[in-house]
Each structure stands twice: as structure tokens, then as C-alpha cells.
PASEBA-1860 file (N, C-alpha, C; in nm, 3 decimals):
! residues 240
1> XXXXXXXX> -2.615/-3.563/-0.881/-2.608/-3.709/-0.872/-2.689/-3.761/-0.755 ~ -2.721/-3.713/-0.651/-2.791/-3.744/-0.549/-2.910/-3.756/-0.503 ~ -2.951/-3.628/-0.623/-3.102/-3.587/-0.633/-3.148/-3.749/-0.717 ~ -3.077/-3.783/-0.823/-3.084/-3.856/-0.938/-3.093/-4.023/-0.829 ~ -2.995/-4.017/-0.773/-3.018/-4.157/-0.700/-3.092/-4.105/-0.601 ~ -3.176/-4.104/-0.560/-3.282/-4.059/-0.492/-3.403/-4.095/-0.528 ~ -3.432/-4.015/-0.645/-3.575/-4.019/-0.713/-3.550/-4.164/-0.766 ~ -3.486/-4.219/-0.841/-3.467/-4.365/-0.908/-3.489/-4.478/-0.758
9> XXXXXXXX> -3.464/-4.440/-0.669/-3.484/-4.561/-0.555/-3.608/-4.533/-0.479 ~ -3.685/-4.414/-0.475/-3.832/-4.423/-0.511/-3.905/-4.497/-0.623 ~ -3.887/-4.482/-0.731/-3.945/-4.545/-0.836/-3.890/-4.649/-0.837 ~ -3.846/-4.727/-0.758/-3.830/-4.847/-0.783/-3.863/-4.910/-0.676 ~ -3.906/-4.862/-0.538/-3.993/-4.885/-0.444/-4.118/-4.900/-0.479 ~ -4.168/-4.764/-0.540/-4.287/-4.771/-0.576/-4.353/-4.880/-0.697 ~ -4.261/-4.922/-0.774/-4.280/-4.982/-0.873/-4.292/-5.170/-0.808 ~ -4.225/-5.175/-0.686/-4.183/-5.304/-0.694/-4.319/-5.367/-0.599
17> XXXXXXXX> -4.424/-5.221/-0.526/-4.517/-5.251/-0.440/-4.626/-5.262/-0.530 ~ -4.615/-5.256/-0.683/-4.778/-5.265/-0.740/-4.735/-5.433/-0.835 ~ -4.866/-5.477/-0.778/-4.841/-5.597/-0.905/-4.950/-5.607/-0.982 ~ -5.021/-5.497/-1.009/-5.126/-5.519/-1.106/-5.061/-5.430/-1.249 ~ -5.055/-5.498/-1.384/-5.014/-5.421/-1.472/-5.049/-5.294/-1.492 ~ -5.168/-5.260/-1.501/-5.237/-5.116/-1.536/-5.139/-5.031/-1.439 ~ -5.252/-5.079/-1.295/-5.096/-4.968/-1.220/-4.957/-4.983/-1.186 ~ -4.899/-5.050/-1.255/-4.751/-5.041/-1.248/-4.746/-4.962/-1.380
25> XXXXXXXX> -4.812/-4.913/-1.499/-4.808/-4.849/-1.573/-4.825/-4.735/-1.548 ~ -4.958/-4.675/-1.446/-4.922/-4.533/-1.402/-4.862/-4.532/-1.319 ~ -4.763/-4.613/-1.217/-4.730/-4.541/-1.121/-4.576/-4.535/-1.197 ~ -4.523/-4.631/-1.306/-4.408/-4.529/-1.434/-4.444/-4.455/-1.467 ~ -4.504/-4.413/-1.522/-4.597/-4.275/-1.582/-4.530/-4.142/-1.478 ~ -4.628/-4.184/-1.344/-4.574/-4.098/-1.252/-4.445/-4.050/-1.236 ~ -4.386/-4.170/-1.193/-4.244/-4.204/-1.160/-4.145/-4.098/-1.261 ~ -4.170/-4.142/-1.373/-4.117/-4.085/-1.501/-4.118/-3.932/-1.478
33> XXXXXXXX> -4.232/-3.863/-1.485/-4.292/-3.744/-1.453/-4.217/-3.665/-1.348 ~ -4.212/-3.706/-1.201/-4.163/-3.673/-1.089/-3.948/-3.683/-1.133 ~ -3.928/-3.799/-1.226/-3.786/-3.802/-1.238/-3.732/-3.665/-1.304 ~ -3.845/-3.653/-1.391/-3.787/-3.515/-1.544/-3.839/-3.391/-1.459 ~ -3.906/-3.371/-1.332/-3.950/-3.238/-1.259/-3.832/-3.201/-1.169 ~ -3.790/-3.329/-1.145/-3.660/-3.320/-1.041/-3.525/-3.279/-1.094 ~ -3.495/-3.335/-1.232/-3.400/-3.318/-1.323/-3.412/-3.125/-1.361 ~ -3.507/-3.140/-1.421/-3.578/-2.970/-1.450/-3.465/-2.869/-1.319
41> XXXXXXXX> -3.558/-2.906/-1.214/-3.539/-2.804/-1.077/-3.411/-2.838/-1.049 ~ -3.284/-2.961/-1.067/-3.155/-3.005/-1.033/-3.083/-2.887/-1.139 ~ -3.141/-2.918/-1.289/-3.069/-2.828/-1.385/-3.049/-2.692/-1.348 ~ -3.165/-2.626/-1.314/-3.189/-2.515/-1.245/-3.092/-2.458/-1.132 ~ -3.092/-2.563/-1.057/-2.986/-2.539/-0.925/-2.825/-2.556/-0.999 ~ -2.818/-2.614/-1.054/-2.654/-2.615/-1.121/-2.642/-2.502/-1.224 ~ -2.722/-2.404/-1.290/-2.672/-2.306/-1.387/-2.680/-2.214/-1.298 ~ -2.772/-2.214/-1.154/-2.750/-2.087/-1.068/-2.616/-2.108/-0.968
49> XXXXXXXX> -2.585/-2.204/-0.933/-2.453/-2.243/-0.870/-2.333/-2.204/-0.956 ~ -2.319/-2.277/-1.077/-2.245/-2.214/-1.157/-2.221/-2.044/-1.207 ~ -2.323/-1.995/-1.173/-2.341/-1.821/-1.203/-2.307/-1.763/-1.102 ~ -2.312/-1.824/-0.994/-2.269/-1.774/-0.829/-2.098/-1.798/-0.849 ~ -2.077/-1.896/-0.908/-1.879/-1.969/-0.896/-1.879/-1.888/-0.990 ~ -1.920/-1.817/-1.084/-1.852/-1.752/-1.204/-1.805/-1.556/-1.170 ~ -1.970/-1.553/-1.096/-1.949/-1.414/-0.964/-1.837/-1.392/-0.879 ~ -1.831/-1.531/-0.791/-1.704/-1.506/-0.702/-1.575/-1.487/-0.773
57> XXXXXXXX> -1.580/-1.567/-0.884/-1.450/-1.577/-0.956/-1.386/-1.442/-0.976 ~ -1.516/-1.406/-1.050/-1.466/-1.219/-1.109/-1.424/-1.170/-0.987 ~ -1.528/-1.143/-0.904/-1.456/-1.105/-0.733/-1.328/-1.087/-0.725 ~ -1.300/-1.241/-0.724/-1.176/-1.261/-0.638/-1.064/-1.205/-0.740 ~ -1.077/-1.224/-0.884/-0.973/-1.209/-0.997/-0.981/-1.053/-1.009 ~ -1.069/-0.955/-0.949/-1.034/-0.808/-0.973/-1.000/-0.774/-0.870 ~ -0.968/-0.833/-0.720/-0.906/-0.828/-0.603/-0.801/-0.853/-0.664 ~ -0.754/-0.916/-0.716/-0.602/-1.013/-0.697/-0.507/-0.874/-0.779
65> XXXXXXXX> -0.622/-0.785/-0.893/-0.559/-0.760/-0.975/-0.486/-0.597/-0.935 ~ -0.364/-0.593/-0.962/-0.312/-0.434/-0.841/-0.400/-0.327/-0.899 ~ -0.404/-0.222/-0.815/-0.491/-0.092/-0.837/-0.360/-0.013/-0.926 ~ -0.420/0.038/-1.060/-0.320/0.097/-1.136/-0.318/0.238/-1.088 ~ -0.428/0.334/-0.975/-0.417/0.443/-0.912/-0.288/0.436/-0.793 ~ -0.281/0.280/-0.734/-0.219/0.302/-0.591/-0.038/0.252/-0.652 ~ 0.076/0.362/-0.625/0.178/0.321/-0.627/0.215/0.182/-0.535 ~ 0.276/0.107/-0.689/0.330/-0.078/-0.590/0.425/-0.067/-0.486
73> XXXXXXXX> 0.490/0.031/-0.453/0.579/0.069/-0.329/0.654/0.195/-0.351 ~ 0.738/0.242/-0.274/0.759/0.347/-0.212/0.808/0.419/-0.317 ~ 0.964/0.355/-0.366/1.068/0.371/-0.422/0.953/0.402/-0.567 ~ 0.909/0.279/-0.627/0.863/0.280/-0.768/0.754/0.369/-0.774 ~ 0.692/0.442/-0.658/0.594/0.500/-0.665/0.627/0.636/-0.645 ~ 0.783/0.646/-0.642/0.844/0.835/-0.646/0.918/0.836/-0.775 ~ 0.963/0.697/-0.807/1.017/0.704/-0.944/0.928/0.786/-1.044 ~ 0.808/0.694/-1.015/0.709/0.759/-1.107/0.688/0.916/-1.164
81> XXXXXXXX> 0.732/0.980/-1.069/0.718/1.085/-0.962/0.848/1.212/-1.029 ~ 0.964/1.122/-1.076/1.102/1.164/-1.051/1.095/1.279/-1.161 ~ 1.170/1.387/-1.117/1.194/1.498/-1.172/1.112/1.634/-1.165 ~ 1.008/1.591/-1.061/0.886/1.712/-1.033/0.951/1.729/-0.890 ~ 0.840/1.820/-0.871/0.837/1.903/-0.715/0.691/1.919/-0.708 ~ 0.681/1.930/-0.549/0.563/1.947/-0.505/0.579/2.044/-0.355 ~ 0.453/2.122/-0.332/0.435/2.214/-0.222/0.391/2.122/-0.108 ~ 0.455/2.120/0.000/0.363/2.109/0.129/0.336/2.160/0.222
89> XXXXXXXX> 0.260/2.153/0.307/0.195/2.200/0.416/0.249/2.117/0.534 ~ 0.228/2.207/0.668/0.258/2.120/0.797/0.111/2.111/0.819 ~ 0.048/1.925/0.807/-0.061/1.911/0.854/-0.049/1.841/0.994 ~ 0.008/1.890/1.093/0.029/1.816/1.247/-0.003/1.978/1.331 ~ -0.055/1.936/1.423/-0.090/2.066/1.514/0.048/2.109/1.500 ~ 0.035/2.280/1.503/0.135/2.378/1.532/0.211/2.386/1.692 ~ 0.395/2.373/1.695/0.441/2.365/1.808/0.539/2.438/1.814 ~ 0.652/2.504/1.923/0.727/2.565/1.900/0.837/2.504/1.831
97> XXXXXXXX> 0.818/2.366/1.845/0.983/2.301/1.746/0.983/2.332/1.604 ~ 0.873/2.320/1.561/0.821/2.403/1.411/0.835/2.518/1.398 ~ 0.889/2.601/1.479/0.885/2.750/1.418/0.927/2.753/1.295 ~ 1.045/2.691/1.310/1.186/2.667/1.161/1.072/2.648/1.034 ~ 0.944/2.573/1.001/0.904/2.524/0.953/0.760/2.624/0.884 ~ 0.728/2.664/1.015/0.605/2.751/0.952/0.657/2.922/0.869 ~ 0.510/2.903/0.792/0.512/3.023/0.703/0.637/3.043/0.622 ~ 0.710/2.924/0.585/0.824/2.929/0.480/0.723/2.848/0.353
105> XXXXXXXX> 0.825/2.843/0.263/0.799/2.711/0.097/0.813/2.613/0.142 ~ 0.723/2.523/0.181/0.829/2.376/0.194/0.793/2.266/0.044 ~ 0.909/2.258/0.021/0.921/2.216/-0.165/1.016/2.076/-0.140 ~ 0.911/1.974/-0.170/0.985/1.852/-0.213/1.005/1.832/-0.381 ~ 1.156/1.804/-0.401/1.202/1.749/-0.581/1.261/1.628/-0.587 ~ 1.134/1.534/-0.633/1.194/1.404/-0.626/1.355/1.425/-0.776 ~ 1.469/1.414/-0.700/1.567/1.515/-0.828/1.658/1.366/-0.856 ~ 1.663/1.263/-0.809/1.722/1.164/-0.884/1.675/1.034/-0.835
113> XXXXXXXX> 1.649/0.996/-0.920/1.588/0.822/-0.899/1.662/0.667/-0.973 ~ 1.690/0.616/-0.909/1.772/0.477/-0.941/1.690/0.343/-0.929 ~ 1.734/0.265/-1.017/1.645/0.139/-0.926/1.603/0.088/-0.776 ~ 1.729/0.115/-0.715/1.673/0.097/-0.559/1.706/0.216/-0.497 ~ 1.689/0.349/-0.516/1.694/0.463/-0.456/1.653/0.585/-0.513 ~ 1.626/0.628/-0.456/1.555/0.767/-0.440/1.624/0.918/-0.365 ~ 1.671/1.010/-0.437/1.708/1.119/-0.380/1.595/1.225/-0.394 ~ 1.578/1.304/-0.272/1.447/1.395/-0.286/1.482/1.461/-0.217
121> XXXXXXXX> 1.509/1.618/-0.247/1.574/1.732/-0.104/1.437/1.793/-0.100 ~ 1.420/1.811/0.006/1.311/1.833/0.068/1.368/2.045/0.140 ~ 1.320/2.137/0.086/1.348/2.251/0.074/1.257/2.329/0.152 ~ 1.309/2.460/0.243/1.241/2.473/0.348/1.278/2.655/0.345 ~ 1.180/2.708/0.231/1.225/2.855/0.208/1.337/2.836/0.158 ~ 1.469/2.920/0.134/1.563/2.928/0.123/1.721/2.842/0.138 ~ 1.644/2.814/0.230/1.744/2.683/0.259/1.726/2.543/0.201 ~ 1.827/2.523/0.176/1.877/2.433/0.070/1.949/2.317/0.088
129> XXXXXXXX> 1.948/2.284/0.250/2.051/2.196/0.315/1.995/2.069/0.347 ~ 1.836/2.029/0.343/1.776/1.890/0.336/1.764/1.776/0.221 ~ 1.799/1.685/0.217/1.807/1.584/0.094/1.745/1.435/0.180 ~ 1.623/1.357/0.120/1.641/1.245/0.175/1.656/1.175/0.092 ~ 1.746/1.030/0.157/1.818/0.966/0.088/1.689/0.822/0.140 ~ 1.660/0.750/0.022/1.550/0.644/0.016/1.621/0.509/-0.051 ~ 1.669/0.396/0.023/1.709/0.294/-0.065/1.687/0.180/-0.017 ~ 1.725/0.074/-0.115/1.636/-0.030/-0.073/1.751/-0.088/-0.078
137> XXXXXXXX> 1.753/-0.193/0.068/1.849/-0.321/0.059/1.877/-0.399/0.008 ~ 1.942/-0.527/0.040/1.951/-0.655/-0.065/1.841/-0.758/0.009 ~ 1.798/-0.742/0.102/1.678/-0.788/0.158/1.558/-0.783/0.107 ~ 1.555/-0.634/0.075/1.384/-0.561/0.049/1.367/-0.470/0.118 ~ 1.437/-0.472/0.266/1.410/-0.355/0.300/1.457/-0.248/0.299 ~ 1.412/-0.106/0.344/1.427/0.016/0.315/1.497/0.067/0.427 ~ 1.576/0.172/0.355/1.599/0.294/0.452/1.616/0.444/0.454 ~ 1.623/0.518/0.518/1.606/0.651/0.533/1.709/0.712/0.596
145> XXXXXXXX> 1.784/0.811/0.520/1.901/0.848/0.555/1.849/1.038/0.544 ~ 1.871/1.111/0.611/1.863/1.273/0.612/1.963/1.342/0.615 ~ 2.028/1.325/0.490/2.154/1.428/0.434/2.172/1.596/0.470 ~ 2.260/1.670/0.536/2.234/1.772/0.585/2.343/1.823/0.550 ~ 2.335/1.977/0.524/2.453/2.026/0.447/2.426/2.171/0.453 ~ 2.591/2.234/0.475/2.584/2.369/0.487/2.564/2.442/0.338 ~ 2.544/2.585/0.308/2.554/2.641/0.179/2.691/2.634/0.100 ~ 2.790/2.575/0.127/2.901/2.563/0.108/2.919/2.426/0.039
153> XXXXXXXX> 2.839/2.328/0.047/2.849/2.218/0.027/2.891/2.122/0.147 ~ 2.960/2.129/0.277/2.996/2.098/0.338/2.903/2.025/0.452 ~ 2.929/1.899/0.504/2.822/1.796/0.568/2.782/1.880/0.757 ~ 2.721/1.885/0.747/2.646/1.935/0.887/2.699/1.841/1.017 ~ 2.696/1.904/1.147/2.735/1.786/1.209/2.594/1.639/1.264 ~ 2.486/1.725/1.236/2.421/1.674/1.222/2.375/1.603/1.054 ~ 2.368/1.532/1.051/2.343/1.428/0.909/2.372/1.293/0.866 ~ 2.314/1.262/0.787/2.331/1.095/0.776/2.216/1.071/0.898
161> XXXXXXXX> 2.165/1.076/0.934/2.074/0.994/1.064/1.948/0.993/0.974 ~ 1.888/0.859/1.050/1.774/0.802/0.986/1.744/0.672/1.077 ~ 1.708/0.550/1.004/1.661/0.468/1.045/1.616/0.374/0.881 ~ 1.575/0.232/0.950/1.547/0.095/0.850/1.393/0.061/0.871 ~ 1.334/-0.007/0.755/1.247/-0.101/0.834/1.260/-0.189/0.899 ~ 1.184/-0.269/0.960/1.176/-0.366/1.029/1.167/-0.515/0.931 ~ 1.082/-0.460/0.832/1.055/-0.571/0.685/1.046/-0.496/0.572 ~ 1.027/-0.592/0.450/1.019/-0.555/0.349/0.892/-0.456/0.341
169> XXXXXXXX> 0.861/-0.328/0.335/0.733/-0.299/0.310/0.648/-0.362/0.226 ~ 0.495/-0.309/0.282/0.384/-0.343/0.167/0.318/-0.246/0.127 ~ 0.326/-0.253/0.036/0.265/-0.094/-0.066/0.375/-0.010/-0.006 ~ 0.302/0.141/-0.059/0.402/0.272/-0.045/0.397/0.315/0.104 ~ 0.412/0.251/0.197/0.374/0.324/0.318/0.499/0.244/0.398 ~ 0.599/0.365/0.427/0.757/0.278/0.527/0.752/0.322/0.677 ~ 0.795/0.247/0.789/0.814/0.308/0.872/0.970/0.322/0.936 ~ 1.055/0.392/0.952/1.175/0.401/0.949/1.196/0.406/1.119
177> XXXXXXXX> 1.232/0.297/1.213/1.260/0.314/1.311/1.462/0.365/1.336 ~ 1.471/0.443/1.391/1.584/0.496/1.420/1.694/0.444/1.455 ~ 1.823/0.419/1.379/1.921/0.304/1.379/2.034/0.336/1.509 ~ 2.102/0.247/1.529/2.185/0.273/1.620/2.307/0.390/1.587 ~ 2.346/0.395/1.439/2.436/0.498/1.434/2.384/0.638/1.461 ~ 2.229/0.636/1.415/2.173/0.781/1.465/2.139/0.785/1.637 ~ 2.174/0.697/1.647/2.107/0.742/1.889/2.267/0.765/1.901 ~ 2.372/0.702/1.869/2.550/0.716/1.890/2.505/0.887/1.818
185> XXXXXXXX> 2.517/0.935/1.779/2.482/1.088/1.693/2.415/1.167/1.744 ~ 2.287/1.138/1.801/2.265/1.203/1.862/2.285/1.211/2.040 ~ 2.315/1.135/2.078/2.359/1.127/2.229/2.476/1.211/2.214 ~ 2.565/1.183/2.098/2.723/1.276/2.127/2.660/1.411/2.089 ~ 2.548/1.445/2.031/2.519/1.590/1.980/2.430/1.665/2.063 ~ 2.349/1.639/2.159/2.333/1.644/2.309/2.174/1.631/2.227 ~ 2.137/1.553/2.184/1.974/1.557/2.125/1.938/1.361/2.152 ~ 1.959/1.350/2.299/1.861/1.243/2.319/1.783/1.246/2.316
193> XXXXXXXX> 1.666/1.365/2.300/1.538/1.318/2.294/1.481/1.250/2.125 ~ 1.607/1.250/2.080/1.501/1.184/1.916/1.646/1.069/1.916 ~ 1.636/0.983/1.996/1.683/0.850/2.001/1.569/0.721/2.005 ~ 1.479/0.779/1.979/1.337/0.706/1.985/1.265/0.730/1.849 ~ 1.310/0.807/1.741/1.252/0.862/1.684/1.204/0.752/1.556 ~ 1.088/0.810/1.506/1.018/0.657/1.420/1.023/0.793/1.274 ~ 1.071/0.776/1.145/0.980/0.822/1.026/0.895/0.755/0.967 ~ 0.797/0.818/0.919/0.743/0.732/0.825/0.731/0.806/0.691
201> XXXXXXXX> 0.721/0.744/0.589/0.694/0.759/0.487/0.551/0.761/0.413 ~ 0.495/0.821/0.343/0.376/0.700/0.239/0.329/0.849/0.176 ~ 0.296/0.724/0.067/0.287/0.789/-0.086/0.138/0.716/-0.149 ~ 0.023/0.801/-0.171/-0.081/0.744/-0.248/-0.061/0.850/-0.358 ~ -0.195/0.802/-0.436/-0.190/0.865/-0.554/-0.233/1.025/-0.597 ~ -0.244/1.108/-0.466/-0.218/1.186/-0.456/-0.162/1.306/-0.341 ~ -0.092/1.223/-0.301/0.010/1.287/-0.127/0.113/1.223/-0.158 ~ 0.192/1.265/-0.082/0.326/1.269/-0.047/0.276/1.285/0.108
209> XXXXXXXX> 0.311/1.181/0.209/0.317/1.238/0.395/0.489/1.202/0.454 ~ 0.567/1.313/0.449/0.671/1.302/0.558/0.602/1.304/0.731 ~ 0.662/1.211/0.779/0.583/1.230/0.955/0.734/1.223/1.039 ~ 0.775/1.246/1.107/0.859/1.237/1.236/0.753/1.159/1.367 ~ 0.774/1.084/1.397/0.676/1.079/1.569/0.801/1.004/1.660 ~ 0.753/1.062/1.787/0.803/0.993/1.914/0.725/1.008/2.003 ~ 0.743/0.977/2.110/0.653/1.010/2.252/0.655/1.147/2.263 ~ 0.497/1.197/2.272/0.503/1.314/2.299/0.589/1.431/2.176
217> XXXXXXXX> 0.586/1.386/2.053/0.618/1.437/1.944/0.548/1.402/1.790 ~ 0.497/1.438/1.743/0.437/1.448/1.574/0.456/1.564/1.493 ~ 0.521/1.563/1.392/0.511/1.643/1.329/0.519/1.589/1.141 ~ 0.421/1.667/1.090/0.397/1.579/0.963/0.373/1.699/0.860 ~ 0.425/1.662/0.730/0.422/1.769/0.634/0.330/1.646/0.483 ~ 0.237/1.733/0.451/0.170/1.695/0.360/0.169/1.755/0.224 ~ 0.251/1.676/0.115/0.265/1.752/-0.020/0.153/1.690/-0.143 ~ 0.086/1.800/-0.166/0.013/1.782/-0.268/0.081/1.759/-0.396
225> XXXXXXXX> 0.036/1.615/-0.455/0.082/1.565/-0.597/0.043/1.599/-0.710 ~ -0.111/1.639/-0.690/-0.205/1.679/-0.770/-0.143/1.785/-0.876 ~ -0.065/1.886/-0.822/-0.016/2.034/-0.846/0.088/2.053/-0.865 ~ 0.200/2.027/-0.979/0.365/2.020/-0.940/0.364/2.161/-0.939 ~ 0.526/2.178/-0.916/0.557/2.353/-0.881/0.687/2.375/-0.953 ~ 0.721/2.498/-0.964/0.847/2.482/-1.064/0.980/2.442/-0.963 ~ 1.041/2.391/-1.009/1.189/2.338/-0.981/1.256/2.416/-0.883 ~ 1.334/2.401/-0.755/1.374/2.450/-0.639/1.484/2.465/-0.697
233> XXXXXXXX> 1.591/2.559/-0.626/1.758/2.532/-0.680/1.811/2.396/-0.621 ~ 1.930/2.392/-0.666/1.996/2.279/-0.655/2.038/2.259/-0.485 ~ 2.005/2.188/-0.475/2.018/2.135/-0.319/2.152/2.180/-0.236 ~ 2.205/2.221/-0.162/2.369/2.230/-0.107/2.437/2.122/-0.095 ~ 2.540/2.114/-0.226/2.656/2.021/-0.187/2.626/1.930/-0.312 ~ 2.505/1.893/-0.384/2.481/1.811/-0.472/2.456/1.892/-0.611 ~ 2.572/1.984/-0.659/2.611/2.054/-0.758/2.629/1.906/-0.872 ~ 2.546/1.931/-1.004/2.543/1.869/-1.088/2.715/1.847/-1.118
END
């Protein structure tokens, strides 16, 4: 529209400075000419503007749209998951608190899944006494509970400790800061040093990462998804 009132208030400048007929005939002529060159090159600029808004559009509309590789969060992204097992590895430098840990099986079975929870015993060689407990609040947010149990079925004095988020997560990736009933637990169990203790969680579309960290502590186990493994025994204490 601008280009258009533009060129028209030229030609009508130009038109209003000739008073001889002939040339007020070519300088319409002209006028005319210069209006349909401008129109031409305007058209031009609006089907490439429009092809640029039609570009971004796609852009933005295959951003918006979720990645069907990346699990939508934690819970729905082990559901997926539920009824396999997987091998992991300790991928965190080697320390002596890990002894327990190295050169055993370590076998996660995601072994029961609910709408807002997740049971997964997490198996360490032979032993059979780890279960984490994954559920989601009436908020959104999550938490992490580490069920511990003798071969007997019987609760450890250590167990139940964990930690919440802070918010609702985004995507599959939680961080579980350490709740007050677990620092009361561990202060009476003489293990203040993991009264600080952070888990995290996260799940892409092909890992599984358990992490522990605190000051001056990491330790992280990495299970390949890619590869299930056959079925662990039944966890201690959670007899069908």
C-alpha cells in the first residue's frame, strides 16, 4: 500500500507540472509504466515475504511438536519401559565407597508401573535388597524413596530415605534433593555425611542415569536401554 501511494503522488506531481497535451500524454505513458514496474517488483516482495512467513511457520510448528524419540517425563518414560531390565555400568570415577558396587551385575527391572508410580529394584549381584520407589504427587511433583530390605523380607534400618523435587519436572530428567525425614535417619544412623545428598534421575531414549552427588561425592550408574537382559529374581520382601 505504500509503495502504491507513493508512485500515484508522483504521477500526479508530474502530471500537474506539464500543460502541454502531447506531454502530459507521455509523461502518463511514463507514469503508467513506472506504476505497473513498481507493482511487478511490490508483487515480488509479497510472494517472497509470504514464503519466508510460511518457512518460519513450519519452523516454529515442528519445534512446538514433542520429539516421539525423547520420553515426555520420567514416570511415562519408564512406563514405557515397564517389565524389562537393563545392565549397568558405574560410569563415575572409581572410589572406595563403591567397592560394594564394582565387578558385580548391576540389573535395573522396571517390575511395576502405575499411573503416578514407578517401582524399579535396582539389583547389585546377588543381592536383592534395592527397590526404587518413583511417584508423583498431587502437585506434579516427584519423589524418590530407596526401599531396603533384608533376604527375609524384612525392612533394613536403613530405608525409605530419599528426597522430592523442588518443581514439577521438565522432561525425564528429576533432581531429588534429600527430605527432612531422611537427614532425622540418617543423623540417628550415624551417616551425616549424606544429609546433603541430591539424586538425580534421567531417562533418554537410550540410558537410564542413576547419580547420587554431594560435596565431594558422585557416584553414577549408567544402564543401557538399547539391550534388555533377562529378568532378575524377585526383589526381597516384594514376593508376588
Amino acid at each position: 500500500m505504500r509503495y502504491l501511494l507513493l508512485t500515484s503522488g508522483v504521477c500526479a506531481l508530474a502530471l500537474a507540472a506539464c500543460d502541454n497535451a502531447p506531454e502530459r500524454e507521455e509523461v502518463q505513458e511514463a507514469a503508467a509504466a513506472a506504476v505497473e514496474e513498481v507493482q511487478e517488483a511490490g508483487a515480488d516482495a509479497l510472494d517472497a515475504l509470504d514464503g519466508a512467513m510460511d518457512d518460519a511457520g513450519g519452523v516454529i510448528e515442528a519445534a512446538m511438536e514433542p520429539d516421539d524419540a525423547a520420553p515426555s517425563g520420567l514416570i511415562e518414560g519408564l512406563t514405557a519401559l515397564c517389565g524389562q531390565s537393563f545392565a549397568g555400568t558405574i560410569t563415575s570415577p572409581p572410589v572406595a565407597l563403591d567397592a560394594d558396587f564394582a565387578g558385580r551385575d548391576l540389573v535395573m527391572h522396571v517390575r511395576e508401573c502405575f499411573d503416578n508410580e514407578v517401582r524399579a529394584p535396582f539389583h547389585v549381584g546377588d543381592d536383592h535388597s534395592r527397590t526404587w520407589l518413583i511417584t508423583r504427587l498431587e502437585d506434579g511433583r516427584l519423589r524418590l524413596k530407596h526401599d531396603h530390605r533384608h533376604s527375609d523380607g524384612s525392612q533394613d534400618v536403613l530405608t525409605q530415605y530419599g528426597g522430592e523435587t523442588a518443581a514439577p519436572p521438565q522432561g525425564a530428567r528429576a533432581e531429588f534433593a534429600v527430605d527432612t525425614f531422611s537427614q532425622e535417619l540418617f543423623l540417628r544412623e550415624d551417616r551425616a555425611v549424606s544429609v546433603t545428598n541430591v539424586w538425580i534421575m534421567e531417562l533418554t531414549d537410550t540410558a537410564f542415569y542413576y547419580r547420587l552427588t554431594r560435596e565431594d561425592r558422585f557416584f553414577e550408574v549408567t544402564f543401557d536401554l538399547t539391550r534388555p537382559v533377562d529378568t532378575p529374581p524377585t526383589p526381597w520382601g516384594w514376593e508376588d
